[in-house]
N, C-alpha and C positions, 0 to 999 in steps of 0.2 A: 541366467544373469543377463537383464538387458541391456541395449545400447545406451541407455539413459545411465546405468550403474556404472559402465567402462567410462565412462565420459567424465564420471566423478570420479574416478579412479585418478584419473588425466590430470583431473584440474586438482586434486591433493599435491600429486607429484611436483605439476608447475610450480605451484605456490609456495609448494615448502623449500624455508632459507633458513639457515644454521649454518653450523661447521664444516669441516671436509667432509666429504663419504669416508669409506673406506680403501685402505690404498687396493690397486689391481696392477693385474701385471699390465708390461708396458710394452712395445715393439719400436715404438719410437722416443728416441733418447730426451730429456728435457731441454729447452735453452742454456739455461745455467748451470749442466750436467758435461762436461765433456769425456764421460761411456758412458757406455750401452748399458740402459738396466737390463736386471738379470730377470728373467722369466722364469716364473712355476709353475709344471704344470703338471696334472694328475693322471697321466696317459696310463703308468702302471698302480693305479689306485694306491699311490702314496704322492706326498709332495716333494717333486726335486727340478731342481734346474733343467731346461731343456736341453743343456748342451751335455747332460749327464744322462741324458735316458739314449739306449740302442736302438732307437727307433726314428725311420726318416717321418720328419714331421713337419707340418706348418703350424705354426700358433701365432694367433690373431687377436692382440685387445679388442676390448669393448669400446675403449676411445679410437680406435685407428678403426672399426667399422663406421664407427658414427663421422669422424673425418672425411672417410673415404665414400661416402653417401649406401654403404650395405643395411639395404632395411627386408630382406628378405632373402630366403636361400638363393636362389638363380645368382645373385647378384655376389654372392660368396667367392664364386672362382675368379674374380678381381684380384683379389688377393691372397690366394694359393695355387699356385701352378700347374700342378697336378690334377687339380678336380676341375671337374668339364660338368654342368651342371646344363639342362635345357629344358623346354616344356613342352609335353603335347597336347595343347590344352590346359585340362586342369589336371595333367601328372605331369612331375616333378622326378626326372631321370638327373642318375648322378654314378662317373665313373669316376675311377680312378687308376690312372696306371693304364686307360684302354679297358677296364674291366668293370660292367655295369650293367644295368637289365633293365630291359625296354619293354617290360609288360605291364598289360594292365589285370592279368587274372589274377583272380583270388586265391589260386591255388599256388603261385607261384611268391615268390618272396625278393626282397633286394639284395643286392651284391654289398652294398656298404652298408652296414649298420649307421644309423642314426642315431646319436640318445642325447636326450638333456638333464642333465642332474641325474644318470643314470636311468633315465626314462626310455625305453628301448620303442624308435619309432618306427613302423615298416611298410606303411602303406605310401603310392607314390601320389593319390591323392589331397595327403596331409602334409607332406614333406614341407611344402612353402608355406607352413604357416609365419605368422610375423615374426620375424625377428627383432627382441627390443629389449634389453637391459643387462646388455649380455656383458659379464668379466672379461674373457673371451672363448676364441674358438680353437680346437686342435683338431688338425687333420692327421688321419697317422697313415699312412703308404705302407700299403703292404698288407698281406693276411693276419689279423687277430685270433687268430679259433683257438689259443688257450686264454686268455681271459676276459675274452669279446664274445668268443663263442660260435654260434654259427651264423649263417649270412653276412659275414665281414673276411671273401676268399678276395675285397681288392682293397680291403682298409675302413676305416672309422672315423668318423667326424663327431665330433664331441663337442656341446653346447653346455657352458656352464654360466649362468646364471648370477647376476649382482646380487649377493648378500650384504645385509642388513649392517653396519656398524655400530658400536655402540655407546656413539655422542650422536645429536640432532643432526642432520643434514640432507641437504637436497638436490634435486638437478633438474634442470629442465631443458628444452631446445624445440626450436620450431623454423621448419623450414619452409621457402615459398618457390616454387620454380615454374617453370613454362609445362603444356600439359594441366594447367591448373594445378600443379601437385602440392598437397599440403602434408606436412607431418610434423606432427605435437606429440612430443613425448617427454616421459619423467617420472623422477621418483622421490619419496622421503623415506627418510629413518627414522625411527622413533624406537629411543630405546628406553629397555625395561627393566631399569634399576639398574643390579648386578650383572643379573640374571642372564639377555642377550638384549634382543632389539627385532623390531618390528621395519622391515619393509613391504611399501605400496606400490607400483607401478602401475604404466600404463602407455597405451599408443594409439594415437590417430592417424592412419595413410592413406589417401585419396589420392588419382592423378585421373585426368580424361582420356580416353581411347588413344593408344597408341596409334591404330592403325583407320586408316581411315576408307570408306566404301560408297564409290560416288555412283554406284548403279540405285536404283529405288527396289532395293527388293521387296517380294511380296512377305507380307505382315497379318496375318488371318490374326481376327479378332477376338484374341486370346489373352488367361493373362501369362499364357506362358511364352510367349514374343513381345519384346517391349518394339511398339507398333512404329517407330518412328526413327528408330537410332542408326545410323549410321558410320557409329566408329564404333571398333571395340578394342579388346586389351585395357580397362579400364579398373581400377582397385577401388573398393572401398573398404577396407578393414579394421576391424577394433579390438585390442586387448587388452586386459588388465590381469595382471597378480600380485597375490599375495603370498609375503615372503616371511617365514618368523623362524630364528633362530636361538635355543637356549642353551645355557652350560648352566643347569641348577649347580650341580654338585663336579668337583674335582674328579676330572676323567669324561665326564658324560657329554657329550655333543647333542643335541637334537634339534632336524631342520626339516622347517615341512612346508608346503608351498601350493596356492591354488589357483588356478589360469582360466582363464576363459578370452576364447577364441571368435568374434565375428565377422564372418565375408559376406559381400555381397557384389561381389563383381559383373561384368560383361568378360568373359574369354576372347582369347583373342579368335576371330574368328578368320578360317584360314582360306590362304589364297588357293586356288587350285586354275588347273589344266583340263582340258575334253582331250584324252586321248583318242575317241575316237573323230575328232575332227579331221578336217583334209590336211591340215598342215600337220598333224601330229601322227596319225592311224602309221600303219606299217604297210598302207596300198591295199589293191585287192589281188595281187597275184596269191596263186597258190604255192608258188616254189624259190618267191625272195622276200625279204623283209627291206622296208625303207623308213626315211625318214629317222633313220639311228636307230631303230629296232633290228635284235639279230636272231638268226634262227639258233633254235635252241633242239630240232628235232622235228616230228611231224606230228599233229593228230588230227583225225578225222580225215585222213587221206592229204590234208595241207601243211603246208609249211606254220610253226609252234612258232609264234616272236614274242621276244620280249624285251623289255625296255632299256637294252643297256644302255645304250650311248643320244637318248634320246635328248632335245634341248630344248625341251617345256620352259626351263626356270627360267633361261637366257630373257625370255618375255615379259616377265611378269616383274613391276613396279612394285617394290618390297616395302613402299612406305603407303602407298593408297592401290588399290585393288577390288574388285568385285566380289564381295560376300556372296554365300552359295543363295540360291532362290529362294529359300525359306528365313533368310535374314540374319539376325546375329541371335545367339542364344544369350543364358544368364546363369548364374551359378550362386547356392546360397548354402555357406560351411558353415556351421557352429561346434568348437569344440571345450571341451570341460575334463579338466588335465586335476588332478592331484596328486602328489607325491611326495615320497619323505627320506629322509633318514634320520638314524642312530646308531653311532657308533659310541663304545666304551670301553678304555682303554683301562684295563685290569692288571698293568702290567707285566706280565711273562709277555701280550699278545692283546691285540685289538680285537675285537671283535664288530662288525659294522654290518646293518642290516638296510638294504635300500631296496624302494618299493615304489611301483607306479601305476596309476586306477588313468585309463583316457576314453573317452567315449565322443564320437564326432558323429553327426548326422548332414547326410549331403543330399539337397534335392537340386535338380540342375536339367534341362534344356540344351542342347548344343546343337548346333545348324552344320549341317556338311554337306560338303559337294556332291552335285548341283543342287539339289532339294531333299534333303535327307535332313530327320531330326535322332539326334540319339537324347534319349530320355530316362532320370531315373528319377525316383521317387521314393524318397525318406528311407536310403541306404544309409545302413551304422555299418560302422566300426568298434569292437569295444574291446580293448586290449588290457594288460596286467602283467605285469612283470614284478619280478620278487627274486632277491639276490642276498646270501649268508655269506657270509666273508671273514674269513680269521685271519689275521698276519700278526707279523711278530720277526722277531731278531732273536736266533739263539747260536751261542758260541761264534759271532760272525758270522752266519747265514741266515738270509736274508728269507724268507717261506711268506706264501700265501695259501691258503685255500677255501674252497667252498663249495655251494648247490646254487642253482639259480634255476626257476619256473617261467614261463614265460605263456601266456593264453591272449588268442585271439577271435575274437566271432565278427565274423561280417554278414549282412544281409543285403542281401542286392535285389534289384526290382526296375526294370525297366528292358527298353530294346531299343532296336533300328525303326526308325516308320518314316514314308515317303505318303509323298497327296497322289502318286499318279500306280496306285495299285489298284484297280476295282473302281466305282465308280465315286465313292468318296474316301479314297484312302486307306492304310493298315500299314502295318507292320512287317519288315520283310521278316523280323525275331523279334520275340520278347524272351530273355531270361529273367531266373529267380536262383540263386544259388549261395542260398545260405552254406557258411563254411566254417567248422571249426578248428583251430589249428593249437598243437597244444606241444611244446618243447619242455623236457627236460635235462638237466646236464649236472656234473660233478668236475670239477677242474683245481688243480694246482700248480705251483711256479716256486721254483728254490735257487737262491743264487749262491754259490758255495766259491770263496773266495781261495784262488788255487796259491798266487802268492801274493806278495804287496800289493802286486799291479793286475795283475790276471784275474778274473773271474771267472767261472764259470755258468752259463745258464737253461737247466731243464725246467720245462713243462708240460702239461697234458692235461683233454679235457675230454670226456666222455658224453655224450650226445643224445638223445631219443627224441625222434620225433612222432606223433599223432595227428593228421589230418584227415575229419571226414566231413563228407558232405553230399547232402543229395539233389544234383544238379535238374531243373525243372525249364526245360527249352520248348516253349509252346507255339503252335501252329497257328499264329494270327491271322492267316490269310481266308480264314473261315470266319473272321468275325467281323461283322459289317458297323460302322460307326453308326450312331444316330446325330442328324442336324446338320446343318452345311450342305450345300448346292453346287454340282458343276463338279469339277478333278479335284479341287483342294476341299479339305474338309474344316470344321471348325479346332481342327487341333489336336494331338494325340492326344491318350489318357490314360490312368493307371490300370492296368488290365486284371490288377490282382484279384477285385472283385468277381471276375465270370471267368477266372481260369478255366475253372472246368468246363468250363460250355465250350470253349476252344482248343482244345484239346491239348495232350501235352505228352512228351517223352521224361519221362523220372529217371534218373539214372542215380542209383545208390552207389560212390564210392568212397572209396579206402586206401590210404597210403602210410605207411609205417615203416620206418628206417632206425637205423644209427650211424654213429659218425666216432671215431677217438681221431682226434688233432693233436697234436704236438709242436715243441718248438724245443731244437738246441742249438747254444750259440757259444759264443767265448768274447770278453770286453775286455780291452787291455785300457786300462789308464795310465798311459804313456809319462804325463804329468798332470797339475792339476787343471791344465786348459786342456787337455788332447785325451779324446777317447776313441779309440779306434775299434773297432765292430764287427764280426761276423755272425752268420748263422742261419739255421735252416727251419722254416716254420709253413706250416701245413693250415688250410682253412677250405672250408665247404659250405654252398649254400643245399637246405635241402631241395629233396625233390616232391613229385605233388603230381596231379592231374588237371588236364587242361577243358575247358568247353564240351569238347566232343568225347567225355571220357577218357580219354588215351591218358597215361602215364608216363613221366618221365622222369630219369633216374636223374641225384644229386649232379649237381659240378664239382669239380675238387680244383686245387691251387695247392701244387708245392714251389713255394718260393723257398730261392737261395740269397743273399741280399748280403753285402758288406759294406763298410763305412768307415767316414771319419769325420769329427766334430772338432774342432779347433775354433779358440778365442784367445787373441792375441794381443800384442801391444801394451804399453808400459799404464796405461791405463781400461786395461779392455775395450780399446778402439775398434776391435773387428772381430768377427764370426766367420768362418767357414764352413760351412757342411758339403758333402758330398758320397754320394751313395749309388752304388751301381748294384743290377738287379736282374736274372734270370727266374722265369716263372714257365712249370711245367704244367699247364692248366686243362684241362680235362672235361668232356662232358657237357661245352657250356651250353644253355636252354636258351635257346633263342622262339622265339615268336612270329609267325606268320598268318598271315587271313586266309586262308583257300577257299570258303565257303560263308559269305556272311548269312546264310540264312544257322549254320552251326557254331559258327562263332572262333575267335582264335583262335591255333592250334600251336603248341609247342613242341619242338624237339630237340634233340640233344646232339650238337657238332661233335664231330670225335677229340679235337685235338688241337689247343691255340701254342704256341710259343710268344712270347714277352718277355723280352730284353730292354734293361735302357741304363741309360748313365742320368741323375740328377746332381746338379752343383749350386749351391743356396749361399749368397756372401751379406757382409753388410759393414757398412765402415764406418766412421764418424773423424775425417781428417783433422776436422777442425771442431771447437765448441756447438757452433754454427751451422755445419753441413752434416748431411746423414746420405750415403747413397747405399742404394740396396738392390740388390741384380739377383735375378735365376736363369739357367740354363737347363731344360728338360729335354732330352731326348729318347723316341718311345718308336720300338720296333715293335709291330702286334698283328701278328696274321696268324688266319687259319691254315692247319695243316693237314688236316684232314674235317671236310664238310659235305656231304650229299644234302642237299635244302631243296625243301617243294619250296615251287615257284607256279602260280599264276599264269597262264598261255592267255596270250592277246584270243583267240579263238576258244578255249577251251568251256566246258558246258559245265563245269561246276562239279561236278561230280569225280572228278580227278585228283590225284594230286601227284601229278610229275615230278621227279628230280632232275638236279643239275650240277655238279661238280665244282664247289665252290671254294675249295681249298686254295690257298693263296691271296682269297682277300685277307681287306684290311678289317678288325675289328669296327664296329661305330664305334664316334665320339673319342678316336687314338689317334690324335694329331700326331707326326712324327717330329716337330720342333716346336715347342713352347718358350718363349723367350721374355723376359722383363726387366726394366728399369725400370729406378723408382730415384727420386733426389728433393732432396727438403733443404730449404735454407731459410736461417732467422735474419732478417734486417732489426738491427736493434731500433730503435727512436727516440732513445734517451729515456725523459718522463714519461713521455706520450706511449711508450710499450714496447711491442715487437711487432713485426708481420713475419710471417712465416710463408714463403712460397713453397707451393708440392707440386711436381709433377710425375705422372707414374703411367708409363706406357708399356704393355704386350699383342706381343706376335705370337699370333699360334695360325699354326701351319694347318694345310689343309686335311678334311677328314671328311667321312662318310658319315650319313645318319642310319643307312642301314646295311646289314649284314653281304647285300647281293651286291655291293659299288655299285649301281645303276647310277650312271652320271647326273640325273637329277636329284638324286639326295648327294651330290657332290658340295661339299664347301671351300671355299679356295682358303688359302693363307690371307689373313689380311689382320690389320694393329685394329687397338682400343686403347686411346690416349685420356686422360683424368688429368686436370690441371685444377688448382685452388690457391690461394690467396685468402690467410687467416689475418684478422689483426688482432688483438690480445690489449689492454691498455696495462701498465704497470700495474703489480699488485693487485690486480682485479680477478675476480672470479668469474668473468664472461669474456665470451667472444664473439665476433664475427667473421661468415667466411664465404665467399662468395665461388662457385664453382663450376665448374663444366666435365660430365661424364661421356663417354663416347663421343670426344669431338671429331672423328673422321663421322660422325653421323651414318656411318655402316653398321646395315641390321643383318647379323651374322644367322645361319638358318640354325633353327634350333626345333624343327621336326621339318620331315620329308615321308613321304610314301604312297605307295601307289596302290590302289584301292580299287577290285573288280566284283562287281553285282554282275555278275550275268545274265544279261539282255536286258540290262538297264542301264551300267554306266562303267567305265572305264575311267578313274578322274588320279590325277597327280595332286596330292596335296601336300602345301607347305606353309610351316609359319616362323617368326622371326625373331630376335634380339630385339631389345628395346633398341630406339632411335636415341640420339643428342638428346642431353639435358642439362638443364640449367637451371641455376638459382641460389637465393641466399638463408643461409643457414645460423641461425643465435643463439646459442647456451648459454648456460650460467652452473656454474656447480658452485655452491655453498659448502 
């Protein structure tokens, strides 16, 4: 589907005007409303109130994203407090609760499940794709592994999708801000007789390089270097779906949907450090470390430094900075999404069948410090998931169960390559590591009501997992380029063609597990506002083999977690949640480089502890005002961790340990804080305006596992202010806005990076800067 097809996807949506849409849930109360609507949402694959489900959660309309300017995952944790979302480049890391995974292997899998429309996503290069038409979003805290499954031991984020209603109507919106940013987006209905109705959608999101790079780097005449550019962090994206929904006949549901995904971005390209410079190195003594580097031990008869305490970042200007020597890279995603359901309710018991086909191809350039290109070349992904689901009510109990499959294949093809190897360049690695990954499971849930108020809730889910792959890590350094003059060459290239002429290490493996999870709890429904909550639920992600072969066994997470849900007031003026939580978590797989000529290595910490208290309010005093507040607080260290580390001297061939229990988890702030406040100005005839303001504090955190003070993030707010005007009776508005107005770019990757006898470099990169601009919709 190409760009010329998305683009009329667009301009259908724009154009179409009719009726309402369809109504969706709400988070913000209307003018003329004074409560709170009620929210539904489908966290336990039924529809109910969220103040009625045991599970701490956030849920987020589709209009309060679009409000709140969220057009893309990263941009999600605005408005859930919990989830800590960052990029390394082109992956897309996402915790929750302190609990999340910072890898890029294929062998390895994420801690939060992703789905949309039951679509289960897992790779972290796809994660950001656009977000556009969304009803809205539930985040659920906490372990799922009975009927999430596996890879959700820190919770689940769930995307559901605007369906179609079935009277005409449309929406559109288009926003203009600083950064050049544009986004055109929209949809129509069209429906089909009786029967159901047809939705179209669509998005356009472009901005200019966030960051900007006033060195002139060098640009070898290629077209895999765009030869001139100077800023990057920049979006071009385009999507379109189609959405069709029918009820032929009484009972029968069926909804099926087809997407298509194009990027074509600049990554941000990132700031770094020369550790081994005079201001940064550790000196040349043999028997002290300086400059904030501590000794860690000795090897080769000298003192072993590494970089705890060192203050690279203190330097470096987070909004303009020097891109590494070989320039900025580019990045080009195309993805091709379908999926469906049908479900049919037979009476005794529903039965509901959802299914999902995705297949993304990634060709992509990236520049890294000082002169390093990582390069791949027309890597897939191609996933499938498929899920059998029964429920029903019988005698007062409430039963689910089912099977779900799930299949993944990736192909990979590329490596590391620098200009200053040999006399025009190579590769310090290239892999190939085709992977197949293949889950099965069986799980059910029954809630047996003990008396009026009391429930009861088991469940359990049985697990198998299949991964193989035979890993293909080739000896570039034997294979001479042709063309180009002098240290830099005309450019890497795809090596797949003469693998064998440069020889190559094969490694055939195998990893195969199982898993049973469970969950039991007890619900008291105190009255019909107050539901008070306990219980004990189990979740694991599997395990896998990393680059170098090695293996590494599952994570596990037993969480304990109780609660209580309250909505009050003579007209449901107010919410309160609040949820406190012990997690006995186990095993978790973290990621380190020891060797980039081998590639990342994984292994498994022995032992985390995770504690926290969250409290989630929302009020509405008046017709007119809405304030909405959260308090998270998140204890998360390791308690037992031996982790290879890196020696500032060390030859590569090592891999030393270091006693690392007591840090902090990455990405586990210990205070997350927000406000949030709306108020209507009436205007008589002329309309309403509507002012919003909504600012968070989150406290300071680590990006990686070792606290080295330069992947340190301090505490610091992000404030969002807007000003809507609405005219009476009218179906459009406008709204004029400001996101991160402290203009603080919060670090959202950090690490330190050793070639031996090449380069030592600190690298980091950043949160978007301040933006601005004006935004107009219309919904018919």
């Amino acid at each position: 589907m190409s760009k010329m097809f998305l683009r009329g996807i667009l301009l259908i949506g724009a154009c179409g005007c009719a009726l309402n849409t369809a109504a969706r849930a709400q988070s913000v109360p209307t003018a003329d409303s004074d409560i709170l609507q009620e929210v539904i949402v489908t966290a336990q694959h039924r529809a109910e109130n969220v103040q009625d489900v045991p599970i701490a959660m956030s849920v987020v309309s589709g209009e309060a994203l679009a409000q709140k300017g969220v057009t893309d995952f990263t941009s999600m944790q605005k408005l859930a407090p919990s989830l800590n979302i960052t990029n390394d480049t082109n992956n897309t890391r996402v915790s929750v609760r302190g609990i999340g995974t910072l890898s890029n292997n294929e062998a390895q899998d994420q801690s939060i499940a992703v789905n949309i429309d039951g679509e289960y996503i897992n790779r972290p290069t796809i994660l950001n794709a656009a977000i556009f038409d969304v009803d809205r979003v539930e985040v659920l805290r906490g372990p799922q592994g009975t009927l999430y499954g596996r890879n959700t031991t820190g919770g689940a984020v769930n995307f559901i999708t605007r369906k179609p209603g079935d009277t005409w109507g449309g929406n559109a919106a288009v926003t203009y801000g600083n950064y050049d940013q544009v986004i055109v987006e929209g949809g129509i209905d069209i429906p089909l007789g009786t029967v159901g109705g047809l939705r179209i959608s669509g998005v356009h999101r472009s901005h200019d390089g966030y960051d900007e790079h006033t060195n002139t780097p060098f640009s070898p005449t290629s077209a895999y270097i765009p030869s001139n550019a100077n800023r990057s962090d920049t979006d071009d994206t385009n999507a379109g779906r189609v959405t069709l929904v029918l009820k032929p006949v009484e009972g029968l549901t069926v909804q099926a949907a087809v997407e298509r995904i194009v990027q074509d971005v600049i990554p941000a390209s990132q700031a770094w450090a020369d550790m081994t410079s005079a201001q940064n190195n550790p000196g040349t003594s043999t028997t002290t470390c300086g400059n904030g580097w501590v000794s860690a031990g000795t090897a080769g008869g000298s003192v072993a430094c590494i970089p705890q305490n060192t203050h690279a970042l203190s330097g470096i200007n987070r909004h303009t900075y020097d891109s590494p020597l070989m320039g900025v890279g580019w990045l080009q995603q195309h993805s091709t999404a379908a999926r469906g359901q049908i479900a049919y309710d037979f009476g005794p018991a529903t039965v509901t069948y959802t299914g999902g086909y995705r297949t993304t191809s990634d060709t992509n350039v990236l520049t890294l410090a000082p002169a390093f290109l990582f390069t791949h070349y027309n890597e897939t992904v191609e996933t499938q998931s498929h899920e059998l689901r029964f429920n029903g009510v019988w005698d007062g109990v409430l039963w689910q169960g089912g099977a779900f499959y799930f299949r993944e294949l990736q192909a990979t093809n590329g490596g590391l390559y620098t200009p200053f190897v040999g006399d025009k360049g190579s590769y310090v690695n290239y892999f190939q590591h085709p992977t197949d990954s293949r889950s099965w499971s069986g799980f059910g849930q029954v809630e047996v009501p003990l008396f009026d108020a009391l429930t009861a809730v088991v469940g359990g889910r049985y697990t198998s997992d299949v991964r193989t792959a035979t890993f293909a890590n080739f000896n570039p350094f034997y294979y001479v380029f042709s063309g180009g003059t002098g240290a830099y060459n005309t450019g890497p290239t795809d090596l797949s063609g003469v693998a064998s002429s440069i020889g190559a290490s094969r490694l055939p493996l195998h990893y195969e597990g199982s898993k049973f999870t469970w969950l039991a709890g007890l619900n008291y429904k105190l009255d019909a506002d107050t539901l008070i909550y306990g219980k004990v639920s189990t979740g694991f992600k599997a395990g896998g083999f990393d680059g170098t072969g090695n293996s590494f066994r599952p994570e596990t997470n037993t969480a304990y977690e109780g609660g209580v849900k309250l909505t009050r007031g003579d007209n449901s003026q107010y919410t309160l949640d609040v949820a406190g939580f012990y997690y006995d978590y186990k095993d978790l797989q973290n990621d380190v480089l020891l060797n980039p000529a081998a590639g990342a290595q994984t292994f498994n910490a022995g032992k985390a502890t995770i504690y926290g208290i969250e409290v989630e309010g929302k009020v509405r005093p008046t017709r007119d005002d809405t304030i909405s507040a959260s308090v998270n607080w998140l204890h998360a260290t390791y308690d037992k961790f031996l982790g290879s580390v890196s020696y500032y001297n060390e030859s590569g061939t090592e891999a030393p340990t270091i006693d690392l229990s007591g840090n902090r988890l990455p990405q586990a702030p210990e205070w997350v804080l927000t406000l949030g406040y709306d108020h209507v100005f009436h205007l008589g005839t002329a309309g309403s305006l509507t002012a919003s303001a909504y600012t968070r504090y989150k406290g300071d955190y680590y990006l990686d596992f070792y606290n080295y003070n330069d992947s340190h993030q301090v505490g610091h707010t992000e404030t969002d202010l807007s000003v809507t005007y609405k005219p009476e009776s009218k179906a459009y508005s406008v709204q004029l806005y400001v996101h991160n107005l402290e203009d603080y770019r919060s670090l959202a990757y950090a690490g330190n990076v050793v070639v031996p006898g090449q380069a030592n470099i600190w690298n980091w990169q950043f949160g978007p800067p301040r933006t601005f601009g004006v935004r107009a919709s219309a919904d018919w």
